[in-house]
C-alpha positions as CSV (number, residue, x, y, z in Angstrom):
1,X,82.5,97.5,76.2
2,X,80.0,97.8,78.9
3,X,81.0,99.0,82.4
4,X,78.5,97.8,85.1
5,X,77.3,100.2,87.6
6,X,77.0,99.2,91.0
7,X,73.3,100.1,92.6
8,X,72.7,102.3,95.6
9,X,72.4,99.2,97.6
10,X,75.7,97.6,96.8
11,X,77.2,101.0,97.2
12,X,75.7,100.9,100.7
13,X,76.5,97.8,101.8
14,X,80.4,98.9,100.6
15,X,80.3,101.9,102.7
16,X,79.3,99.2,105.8
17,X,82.5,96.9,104.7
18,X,84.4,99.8,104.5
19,X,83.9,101.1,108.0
20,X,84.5,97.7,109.5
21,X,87.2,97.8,107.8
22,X,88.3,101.3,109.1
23,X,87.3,100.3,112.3
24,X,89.4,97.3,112.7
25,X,92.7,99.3,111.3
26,X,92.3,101.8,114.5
27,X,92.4,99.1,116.7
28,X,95.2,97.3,115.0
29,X,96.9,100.3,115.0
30,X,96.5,101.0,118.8
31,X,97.7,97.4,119.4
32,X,100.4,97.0,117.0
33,X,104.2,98.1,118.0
34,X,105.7,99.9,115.6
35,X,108.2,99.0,113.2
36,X,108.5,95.9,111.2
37,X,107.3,92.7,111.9
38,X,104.4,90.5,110.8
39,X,101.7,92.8,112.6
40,X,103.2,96.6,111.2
41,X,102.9,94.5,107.7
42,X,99.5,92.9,108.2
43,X,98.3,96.4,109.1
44,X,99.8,97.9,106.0
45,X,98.1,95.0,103.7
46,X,94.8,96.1,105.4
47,X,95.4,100.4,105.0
48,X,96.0,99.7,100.9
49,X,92.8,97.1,100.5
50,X,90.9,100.1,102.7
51,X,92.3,102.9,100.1
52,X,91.5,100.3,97.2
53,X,88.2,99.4,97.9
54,X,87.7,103.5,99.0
55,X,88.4,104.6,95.2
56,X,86.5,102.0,93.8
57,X,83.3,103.0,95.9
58,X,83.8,106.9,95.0
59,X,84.1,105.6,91.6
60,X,80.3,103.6,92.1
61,X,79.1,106.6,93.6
62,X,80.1,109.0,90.7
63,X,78.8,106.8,88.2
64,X,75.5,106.1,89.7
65,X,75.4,110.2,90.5
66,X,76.1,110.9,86.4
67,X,73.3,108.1,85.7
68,X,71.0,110.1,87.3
69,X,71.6,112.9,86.2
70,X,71.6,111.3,82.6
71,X,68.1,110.0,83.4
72,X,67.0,113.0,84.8
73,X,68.2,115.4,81.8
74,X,66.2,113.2,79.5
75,X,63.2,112.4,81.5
76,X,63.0,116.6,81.0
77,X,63.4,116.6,77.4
């Protein structure tokens, strides 16, 4: 099975997502009473894709850091 890595560039442009992201959850959360309702939910929905997308971009990140390191190891040898 072959896992595709991300590039640098993708990572990048995930970090950017993921601050708007970030961004837009602080101001939901500023304007949203709390409890339960549509809005507390809708702000949940958005925290969990935020944490989702968060792993999987540490997760890029580690395996481009561990190719490079592979590619620098042998470019030694």
């Amino acid at each position: 099975m072959t896992v595709q890595t991300r590039s640098l560039a993708d990572c990048q442009t995930a970090a950017v997502k993921l601050y708007s992201l970030a961004q837009a959850a602080v101001e939901l959360y500023d304007q949203v009473p709390s409890g339960n309702g549509a809005p507390a939910n809708g702000l949940h929905a958005l925290l969990e894709v935020l944490v989702q997308k968060a792993d999987a971009l540490a997760n890029d990140i580690d395996a481009l850091e561990r190719g490079a390191r592979a590619a620098a190891k042998e470019a030694r040898s």
